[in-house]
C-alpha positions, 0 to 999 in steps of 0.5 A, spaced: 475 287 757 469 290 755 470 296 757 477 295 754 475 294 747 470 300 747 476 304 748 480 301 744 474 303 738 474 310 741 482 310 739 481 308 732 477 314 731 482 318 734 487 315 730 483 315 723 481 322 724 488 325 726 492 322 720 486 325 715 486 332 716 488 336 711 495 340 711 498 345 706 501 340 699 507 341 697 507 336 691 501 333 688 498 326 692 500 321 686 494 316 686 496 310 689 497 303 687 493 298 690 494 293 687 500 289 691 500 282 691 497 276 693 495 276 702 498 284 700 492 290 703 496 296 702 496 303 698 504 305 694 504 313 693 510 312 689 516 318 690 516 324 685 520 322 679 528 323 681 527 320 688 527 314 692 525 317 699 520 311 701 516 311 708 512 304 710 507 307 714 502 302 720 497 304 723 494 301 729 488 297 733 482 301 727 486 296 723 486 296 715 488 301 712 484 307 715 489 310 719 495 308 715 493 310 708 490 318 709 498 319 714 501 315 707 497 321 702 500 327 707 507 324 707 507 324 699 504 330 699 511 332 703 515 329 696 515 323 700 513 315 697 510 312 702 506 305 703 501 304 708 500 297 710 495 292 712 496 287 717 490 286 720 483 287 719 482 287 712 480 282 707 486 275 706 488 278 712 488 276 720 481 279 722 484 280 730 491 283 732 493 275 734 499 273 733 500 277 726 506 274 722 511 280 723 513 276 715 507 280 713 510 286 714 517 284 712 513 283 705 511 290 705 518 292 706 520 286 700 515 289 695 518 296 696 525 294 695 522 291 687 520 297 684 524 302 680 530 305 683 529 301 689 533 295 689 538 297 694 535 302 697 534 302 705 527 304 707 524 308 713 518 306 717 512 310 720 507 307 725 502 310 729 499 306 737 500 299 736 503 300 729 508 304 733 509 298 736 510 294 730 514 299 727 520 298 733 519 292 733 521 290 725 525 295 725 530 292 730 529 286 726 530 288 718 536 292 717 534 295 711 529 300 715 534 306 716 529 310 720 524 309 725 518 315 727 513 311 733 507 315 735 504 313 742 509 307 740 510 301 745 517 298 749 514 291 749 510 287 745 503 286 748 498 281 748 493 281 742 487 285 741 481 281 739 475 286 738 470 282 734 470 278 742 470 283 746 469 279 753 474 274 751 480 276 754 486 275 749 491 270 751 496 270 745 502 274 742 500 281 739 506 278 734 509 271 731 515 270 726 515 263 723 509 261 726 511 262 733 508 267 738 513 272 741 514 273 747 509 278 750 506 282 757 499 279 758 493 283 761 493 284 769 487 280 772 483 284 777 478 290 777 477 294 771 478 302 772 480 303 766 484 301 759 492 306 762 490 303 768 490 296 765 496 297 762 499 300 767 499 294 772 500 291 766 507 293 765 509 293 772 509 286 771 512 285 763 517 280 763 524 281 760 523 277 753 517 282 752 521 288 752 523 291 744 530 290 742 530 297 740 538 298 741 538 293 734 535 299 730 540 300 725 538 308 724 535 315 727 529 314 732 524 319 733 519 318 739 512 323 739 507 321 745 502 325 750 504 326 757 495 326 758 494 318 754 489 316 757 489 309 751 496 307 754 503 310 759 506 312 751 510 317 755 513 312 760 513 306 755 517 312 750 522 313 755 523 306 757 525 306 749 530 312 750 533 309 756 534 302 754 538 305 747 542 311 752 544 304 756 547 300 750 550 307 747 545 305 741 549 310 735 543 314 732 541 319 734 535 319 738 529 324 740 523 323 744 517 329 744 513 328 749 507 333 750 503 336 755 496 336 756 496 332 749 493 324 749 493 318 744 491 323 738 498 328 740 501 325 733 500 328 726 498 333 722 494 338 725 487 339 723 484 346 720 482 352 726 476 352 724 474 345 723 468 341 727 472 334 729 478 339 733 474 336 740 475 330 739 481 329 738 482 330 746 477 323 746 482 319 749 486 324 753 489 332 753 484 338 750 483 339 743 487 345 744 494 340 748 493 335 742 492 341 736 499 344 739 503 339 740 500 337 732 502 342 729 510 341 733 510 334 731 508 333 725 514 339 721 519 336 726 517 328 723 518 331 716 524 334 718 526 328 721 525 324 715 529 329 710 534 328 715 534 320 716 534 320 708 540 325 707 545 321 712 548 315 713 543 310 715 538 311 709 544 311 705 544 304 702 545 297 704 
């Protein structure tokens, strides 16, 4: 299990330094608000005036808000609101990704829903590894998200992550709602040959009460995932997602971009040609050119995806 959280460390700088690179601004990053409430970490980048196009954004296992709130600044520099979320990892909050409340992040979509103009208004979710994970996972469980975007994302719920002990397996629920743990898929025993491979052997044997009721999504879903992850199968776990959906003639529309020679860091915008941090975006899996490319497909098309989830049906009030 060392070796396991070592690289899930390697992750969050992956994930860190994807959603932070710099793309063209289209409107200027409002500053956010940061004061939320109490047992609240977030950071609100309100919508431009006249709109009420709103994005809850999760990162994932770097826990804060160091994933979720520099991908938060480049939606609303797209004239987008947008809320990054802390669950875990930052103060008043759990301090491992141990049975988190999945309350904690029904609040974030509750606080949206009390700001001007945004009473009645369905709001979409963005989530990133593990937030991707949660991000299928709310949704199928709130109705009032409208449009799921899940990068790298999970079809089940997984054990916790515990990086303050990392020789200590974990053996509880990534999540709980009303202070019970969800059924999840436990980490396989036997011999460490790496973290995919653990999850790998690890799925084979998921039960079916961890699997996500995605079909229960009330809106659009786009699916990004790296064929080359070395972190986890998002690609085969991505597909399971899609099948289970054509399985039970979910309504939405539904995409899965799955990317060759790109890895966990395949979803966001994309760096600069010229900048130093290109080669690590291939730390866990692809080349720093496989995961720039696939970047660079990705992220106009998940902008696109969320101008069109606000402008259909599902985001069109509930």
């Amino acid at each position: 299990m060392l070796r396991h959280k070592l690289a899930l460390g390697l992750l969050a700088g992956a994930v860190a330094l994807g959603a932070a690179a710099p793309v063209v601004a289209q409107h200027a990053s409002p500053e956010p608000v940061t004061t939320l409430g109490a047992g609240m970490v977030g950071a609100y980048f309100p919508p431009p005036a006249g709109s009420r196009q709103v994005v809850l954004v999760l990162g994932g296992s770097e826990g804060g808000l160091q994933g979720s709130q520099p991908l938060a600044r480049r939606l609303a520099e797209h004239g987008l609101g947008a809320l990054a979320l802390a669950y875990f990892g930052a103060p008043g909050l759990p301090q491992a990704l141990e049975d988190v409340p999945l309350e904690s992040l029904e609040a974030g979509v509750d606080w949206v829903r009390k700001q001007p103009g945004m009473a009645s208004r369905p709001i979409a979710v963005l989530g990133v590894s593990k937030g991707g994970e949660a991000a299928l996972l709310l949704a199928s469980r709130d109705p009032r998200l409208c449009a799921v975007v899940a990068g790298v994302p999970s079809s089940v719920v997984w054990a916790g992550i515990d990086m303050a002990h990392p020789a200590t397996p974990v053996t509880v629920s990534s999540w709980s709602v009303a202070g019970k743990s969800l059924a999840f898929v436990p980490y396989a025993a036997g011999p460490f040959r790496g973290v995919r491979d653990l999850y790998e052997r690890s799925l084979v044997k998921a039960i079916p009460d961890a699997t996500i009721p995605v079909e229960k999504i009330r809106g659009p879903v786009l699916l990004i995932s790296g064929k080359s992850d070395q972190l986890w199968p998002s690609t085969p776990m991505s597909e399971q997602v899609m099948a289970r959906l054509d399985a039970r003639h979910f309504p939405y529309p539904h995409t899965h971009l799955a990317y060759d020679d790109a890895g966990h860091a395949v979803f966001g915008p994309p760096l600069p040609a010229d900048s130093p941090n290109l080669p690590r975006l291939a730390s866990l899996g692809g080349t720093p050119q496989g995961n720039q490319a696939a970047r660079m497909d990705n992220w106009p098309k998940t902008l696109a995806f969320l101008g069109q989830a606000f402008a259909g049906r599902s985001c069109a009030g509930r």
